[in-house]
N, C-alpha and C positions, 0 to 999 in steps of 0.2 A: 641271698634272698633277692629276689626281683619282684620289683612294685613298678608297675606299670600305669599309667594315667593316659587316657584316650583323648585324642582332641574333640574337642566344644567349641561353644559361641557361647563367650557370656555377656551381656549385654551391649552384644554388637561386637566385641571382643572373640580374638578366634584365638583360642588356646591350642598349643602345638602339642601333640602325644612325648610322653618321657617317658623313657623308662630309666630305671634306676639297678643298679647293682650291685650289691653287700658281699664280698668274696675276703676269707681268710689270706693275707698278704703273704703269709709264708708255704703255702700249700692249694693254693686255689681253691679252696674249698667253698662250697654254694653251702654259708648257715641259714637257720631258717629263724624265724622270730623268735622262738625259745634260745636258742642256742648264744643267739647276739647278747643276752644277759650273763653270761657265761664270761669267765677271767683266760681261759682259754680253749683251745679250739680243739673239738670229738674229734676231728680228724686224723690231725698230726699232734698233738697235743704242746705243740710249743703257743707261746703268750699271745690272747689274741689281738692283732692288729688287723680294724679292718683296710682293704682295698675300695674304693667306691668310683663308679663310673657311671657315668649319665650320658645316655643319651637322645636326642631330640630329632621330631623326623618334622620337616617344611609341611605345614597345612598349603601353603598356594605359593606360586609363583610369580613373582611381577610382570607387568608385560617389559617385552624387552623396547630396548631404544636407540636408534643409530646416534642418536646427541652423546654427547661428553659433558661429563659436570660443567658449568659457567659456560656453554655451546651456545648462542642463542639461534632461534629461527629465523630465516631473512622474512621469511610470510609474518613474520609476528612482529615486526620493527615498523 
C-alpha cells in the first residue's frame, strides 16, 4: 500500500511530501488496506510481516555559503 502526503505550508510551516510503503517482507507483495487486517499474506501465503519504507522529497534548498560553522566574517568584526 502506498499513502502518499503532498507538501503544504501550514502556518508558515512547510511540510515535505512522504510517501509511505506497506510491502509483505517475505514476497514483496504491494497489500492494499483490506489485506493489511489479514494474519497473512493473498500472495505467498506465509505469516504476514510487514516491510515499511518512507520516503521524503526536500521542499527548498538553503542558500549555499563559502563560511564553515564558527567561520566568522572579517566585514562583520
Amino acid at each position: 500500500m502506498k499513502l502518499t502526503t503532498e507538501a503544504q505550508k501550514v502556518d508558515g510551516t512547510k511540510i515535505c511530501k512522504t510517501e509511505e510503503v506497506l510491502v509483505c517482507s517475505a514476497c514483496g507483495y504491494d497489500l492494499d488496506e483490506e489485506e493489511l487486517k489479514l494474519s497473512v499474506c493473498s500472495d505467498c501465503g506465509e505469516s504476514l510481516r510487514l516491510r515499511h519504507s518512507v520516503s521524503v522529497w526536500a521542499t527548498s534548498v538553503p542558500k549555499a555559503s563559502t563560511r564553515t560553522l564558527g567561520q566568522t566574517n572579517p566585514d562583520e568584526e
